[in-house]
VMD Tcl script that draws the C-alpha trace (Angstrom):
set ca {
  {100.15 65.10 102.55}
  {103.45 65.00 101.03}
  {106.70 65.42 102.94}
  {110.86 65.08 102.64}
  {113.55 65.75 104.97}
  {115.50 67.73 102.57}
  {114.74 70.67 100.59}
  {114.34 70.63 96.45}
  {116.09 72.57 94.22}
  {115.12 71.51 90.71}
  {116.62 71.92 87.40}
  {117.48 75.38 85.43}
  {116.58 77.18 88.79}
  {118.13 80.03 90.28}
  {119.39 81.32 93.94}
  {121.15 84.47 94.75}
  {121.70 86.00 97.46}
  {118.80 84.61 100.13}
  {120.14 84.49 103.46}
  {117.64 81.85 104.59}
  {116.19 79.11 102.95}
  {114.72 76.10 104.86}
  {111.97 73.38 104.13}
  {111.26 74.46 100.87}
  {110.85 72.86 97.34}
  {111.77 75.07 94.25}
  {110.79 74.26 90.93}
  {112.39 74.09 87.75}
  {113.36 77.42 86.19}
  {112.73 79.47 89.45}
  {114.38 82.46 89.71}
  {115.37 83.35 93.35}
  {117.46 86.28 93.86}
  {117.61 88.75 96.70}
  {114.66 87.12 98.79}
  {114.61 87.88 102.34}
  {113.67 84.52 103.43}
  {111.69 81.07 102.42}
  {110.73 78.32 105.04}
  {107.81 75.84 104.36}
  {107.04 76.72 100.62}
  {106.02 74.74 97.54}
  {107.29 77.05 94.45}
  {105.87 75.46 91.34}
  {107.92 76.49 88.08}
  {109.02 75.79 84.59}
  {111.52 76.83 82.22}
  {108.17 78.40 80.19}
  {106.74 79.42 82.81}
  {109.11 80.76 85.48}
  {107.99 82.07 88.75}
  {110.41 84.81 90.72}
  {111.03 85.58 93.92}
  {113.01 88.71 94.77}
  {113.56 92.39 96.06}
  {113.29 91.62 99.74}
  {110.56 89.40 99.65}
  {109.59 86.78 102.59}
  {107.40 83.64 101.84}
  {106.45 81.11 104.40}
  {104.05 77.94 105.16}
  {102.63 78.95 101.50}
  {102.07 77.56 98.05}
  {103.58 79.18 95.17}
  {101.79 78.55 91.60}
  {103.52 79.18 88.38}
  {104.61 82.54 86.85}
  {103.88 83.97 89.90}
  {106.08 87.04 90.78}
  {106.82 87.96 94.45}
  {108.74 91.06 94.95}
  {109.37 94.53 96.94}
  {109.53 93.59 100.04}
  {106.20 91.59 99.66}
  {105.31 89.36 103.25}
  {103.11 86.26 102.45}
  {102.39 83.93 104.91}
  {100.74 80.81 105.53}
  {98.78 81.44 101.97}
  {97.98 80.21 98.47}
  {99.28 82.31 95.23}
  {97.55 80.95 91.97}
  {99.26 80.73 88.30}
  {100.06 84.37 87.65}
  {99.09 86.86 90.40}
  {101.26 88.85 91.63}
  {102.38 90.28 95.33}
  {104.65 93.68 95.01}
  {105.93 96.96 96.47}
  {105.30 95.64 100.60}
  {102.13 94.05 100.07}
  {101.12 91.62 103.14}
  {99.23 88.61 102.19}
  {98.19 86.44 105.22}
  {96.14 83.58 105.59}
  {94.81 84.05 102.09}
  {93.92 82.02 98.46}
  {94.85 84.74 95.96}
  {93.77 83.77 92.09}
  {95.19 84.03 89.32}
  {96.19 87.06 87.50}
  {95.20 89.08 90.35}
  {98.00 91.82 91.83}
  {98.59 93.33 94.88}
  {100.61 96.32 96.40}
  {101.16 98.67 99.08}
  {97.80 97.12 100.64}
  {97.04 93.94 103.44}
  {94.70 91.12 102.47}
  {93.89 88.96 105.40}
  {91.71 85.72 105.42}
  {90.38 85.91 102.07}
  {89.80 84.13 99.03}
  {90.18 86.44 96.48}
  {89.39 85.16 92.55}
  {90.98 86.40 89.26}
  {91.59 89.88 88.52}
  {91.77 91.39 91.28}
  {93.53 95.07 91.19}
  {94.88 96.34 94.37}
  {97.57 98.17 93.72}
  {97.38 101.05 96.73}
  {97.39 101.42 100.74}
  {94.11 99.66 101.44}
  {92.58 97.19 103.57}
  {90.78 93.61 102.87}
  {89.36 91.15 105.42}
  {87.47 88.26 105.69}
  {86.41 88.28 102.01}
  {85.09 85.57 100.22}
  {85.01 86.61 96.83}
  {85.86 84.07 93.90}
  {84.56 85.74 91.18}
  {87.01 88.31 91.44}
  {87.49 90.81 88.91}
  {86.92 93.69 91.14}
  {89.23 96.76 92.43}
  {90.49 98.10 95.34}
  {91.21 101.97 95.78}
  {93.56 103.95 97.43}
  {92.69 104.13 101.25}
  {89.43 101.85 100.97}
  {89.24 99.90 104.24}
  {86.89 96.95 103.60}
  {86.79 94.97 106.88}
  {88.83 95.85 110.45}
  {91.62 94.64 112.85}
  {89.38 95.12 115.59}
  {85.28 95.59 115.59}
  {84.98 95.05 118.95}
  {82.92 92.45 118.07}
  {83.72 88.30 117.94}
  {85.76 87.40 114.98}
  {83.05 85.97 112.84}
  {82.02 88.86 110.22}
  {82.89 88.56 106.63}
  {82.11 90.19 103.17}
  {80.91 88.46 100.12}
  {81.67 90.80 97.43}
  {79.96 90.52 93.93}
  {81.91 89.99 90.70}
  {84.02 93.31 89.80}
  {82.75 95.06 92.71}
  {84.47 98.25 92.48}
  {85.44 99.81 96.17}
  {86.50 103.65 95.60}
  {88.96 105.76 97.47}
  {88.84 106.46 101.25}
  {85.62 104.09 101.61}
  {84.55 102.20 104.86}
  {82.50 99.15 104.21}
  {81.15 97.21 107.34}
  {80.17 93.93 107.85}
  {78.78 91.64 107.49}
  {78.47 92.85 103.78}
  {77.13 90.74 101.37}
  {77.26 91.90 97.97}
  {77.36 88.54 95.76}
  {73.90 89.84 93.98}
  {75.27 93.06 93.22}
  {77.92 92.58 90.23}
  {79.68 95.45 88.83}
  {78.54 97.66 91.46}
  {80.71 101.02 92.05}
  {80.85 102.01 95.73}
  {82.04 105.95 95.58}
  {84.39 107.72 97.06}
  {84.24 108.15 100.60}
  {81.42 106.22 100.76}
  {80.75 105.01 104.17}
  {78.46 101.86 104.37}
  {76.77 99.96 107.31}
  {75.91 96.33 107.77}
  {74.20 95.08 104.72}
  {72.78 92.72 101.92}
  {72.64 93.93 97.86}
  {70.83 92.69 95.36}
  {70.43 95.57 92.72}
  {73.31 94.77 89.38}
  {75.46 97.42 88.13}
  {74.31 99.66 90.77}
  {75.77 102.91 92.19}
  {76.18 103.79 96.19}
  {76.87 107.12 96.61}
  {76.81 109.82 99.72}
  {72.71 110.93 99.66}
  {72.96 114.09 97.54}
  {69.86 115.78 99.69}
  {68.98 115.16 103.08}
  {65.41 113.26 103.98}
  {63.42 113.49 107.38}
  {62.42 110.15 106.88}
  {66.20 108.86 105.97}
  {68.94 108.12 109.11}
  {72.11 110.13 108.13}
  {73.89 107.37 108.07}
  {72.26 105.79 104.77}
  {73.80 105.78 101.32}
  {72.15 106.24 97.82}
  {72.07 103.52 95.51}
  {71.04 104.23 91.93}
  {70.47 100.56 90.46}
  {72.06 99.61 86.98}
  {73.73 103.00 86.61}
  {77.10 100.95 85.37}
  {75.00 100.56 82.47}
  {73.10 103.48 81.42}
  {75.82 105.63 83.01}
  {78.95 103.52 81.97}
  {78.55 101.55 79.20}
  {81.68 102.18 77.99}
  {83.64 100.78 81.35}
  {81.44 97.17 80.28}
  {82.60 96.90 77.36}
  {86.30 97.52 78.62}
  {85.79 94.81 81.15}
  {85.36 92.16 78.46}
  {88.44 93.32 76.45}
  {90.85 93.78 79.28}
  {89.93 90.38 81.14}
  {90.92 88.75 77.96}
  {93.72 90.76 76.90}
  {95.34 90.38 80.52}
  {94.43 86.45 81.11}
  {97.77 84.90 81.64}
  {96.29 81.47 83.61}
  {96.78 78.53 81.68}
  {94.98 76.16 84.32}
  {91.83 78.22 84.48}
  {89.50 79.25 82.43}
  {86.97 82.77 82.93}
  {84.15 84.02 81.41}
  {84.54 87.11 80.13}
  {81.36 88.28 79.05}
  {79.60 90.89 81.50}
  {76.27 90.10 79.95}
  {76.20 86.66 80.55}
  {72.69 84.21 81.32}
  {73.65 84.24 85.39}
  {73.98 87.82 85.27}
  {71.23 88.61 83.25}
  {68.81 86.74 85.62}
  {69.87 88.84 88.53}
  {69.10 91.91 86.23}
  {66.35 90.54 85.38}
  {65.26 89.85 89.15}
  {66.15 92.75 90.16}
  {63.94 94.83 87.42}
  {61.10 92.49 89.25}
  {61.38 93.86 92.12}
  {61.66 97.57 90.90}
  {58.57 96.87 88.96}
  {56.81 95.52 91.89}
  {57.58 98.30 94.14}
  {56.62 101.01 91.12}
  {53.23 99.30 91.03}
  {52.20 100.24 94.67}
  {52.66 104.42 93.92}
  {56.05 106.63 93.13}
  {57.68 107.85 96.36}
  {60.47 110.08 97.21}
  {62.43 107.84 98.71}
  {62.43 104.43 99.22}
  {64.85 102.02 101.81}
  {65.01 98.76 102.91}
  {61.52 98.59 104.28}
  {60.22 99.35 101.57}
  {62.44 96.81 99.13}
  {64.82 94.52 100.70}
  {67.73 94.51 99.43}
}
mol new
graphics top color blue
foreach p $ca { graphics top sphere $p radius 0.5 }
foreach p [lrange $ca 0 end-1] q [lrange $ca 1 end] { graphics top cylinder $p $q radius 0.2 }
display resetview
């Protein structure tokens, strides 16, 4: 716990223009112009790697990594921005660890901790989300958690890596998705309460109605990101590394790596096992957890 009665401004930075600064250490080479206000913040910076603040922007009781940029009337409070990401265009960030080279916009993240490359870039909704390997995306209208579920305040998601959450969705929780990696959830897709454990998978509004089937159950078609999308795979790999800014940390890449392939692999297993007692029309959790 480190503390000083005065505030820090260190060399080659910049202020303009902030009508309130107070309790607050800025680091070399910080560029702070047109900020709305700054009290209790740590902004680490260099003259190589400079981290802005600006546009209307208010920080407080928050740590500030380097090259991170903070602007459009972006609110972050009492929260943790890693080496690169990025807060813009009235994004609200409370009470939430966002990694690095991750961006958001427009859209609320609230008691998260949210890994590397993270897009959310639109009017959306995150709570509660534990989710370090990142990598995933957040639509346009998705609302993945809620304000108020008239329940006590102890739900959360676990999303898996580059879990992709589709306009207008509704996921409830508790969610946990950590065994389902580069999953797609669909547009509009409404989900309940629920554990994953199929890769690559698809969940998608039921395409025909089943007696046997409550209404309010999704179809999942497992490993469809790979016979169906290849292509977005192989994209993932190039544009992780392309976009990887972080100096600090280090990713892996690869989609088709050993701790991936073993949940594929585990997965299959199952689907095997389930094949081997007769082909049905339908099958749900009953029938294969999961």
């Amino acid at each position: 716990d480190v503390q000083s009665s005065f505030g820090w401004v260190r060399e080659g930075a910049r202020i303009r223009h902030v009508p309130s600064i107070d309790n607050t250490y800025i680091g070399a080479g910080a560029v702070v112009e047109h900020a709305h206000e700054l009290r209790n913040v740590c902004i680490f910076s260099s003259s190589e790697e400079r981290t802005s603040v600006s546009g209307g922007a208010t920080i407080t009781d928050s740590v500030v990594q380097w090259g991170v940029h903070v602007f459009g009337g972006a609110i972050v409070r009492q929260s943790v921005l890693l080496e690169y990401s990025a807060v813009e265009e009235h994004g609200v960030i409370l009470e939430t660890v966002v990694g690095p080279n991750t961006a958001i916009a427009k859209g609320e993240a609230t008691s998260c901790l949210l890994g590397p490359f993270v897009g959310f870039h639109h009017q959306s909704l995150l709570i509660s989300a534990f989710w370090p390997e990142g990598k995933g995306n957040i639509a346009y209208g998705a609302n993945v958690g809620s304000n108020h579920t008239g329940r006590a305040p102890d739900q959360e998601i676990w999303p898996g890596e580059a879990n992709f959450y589709g306009l207008g969705c509704i996921i409830r929780f508790p969610a946990n998705f950590s065994d389902a990696p580069y999953s797609l959830f669909a547009s509009g897709v409404s989900t309940l309460g629920q554990r994953m454990t199929f890769p690559f998978s698809l969940i998608a509004e039921p395409r025909d109605a089943e007696a046997e089937v409550p209404p309010a159950f999704n179809e999942l078609f497992p490993a469809w990101g790979l016979y169906k999308n290849a292509y977005g795979m192989a994209r993932f790999e190039n544009k992780f590394a392309k976009r990887d800014k972080a100096r600090r940390h280090r990713f892996p890449y690869a989609v088709l790596r050993p701790d991936i392939v073993r949940l594929v692999l585990r997965a299959v297993a199952q689907l095997e096992q389930l094949g081997a007692g007769g082909i049905k029309a339908v099958y749900t959790e009953r029938d294969c957890p999961g």
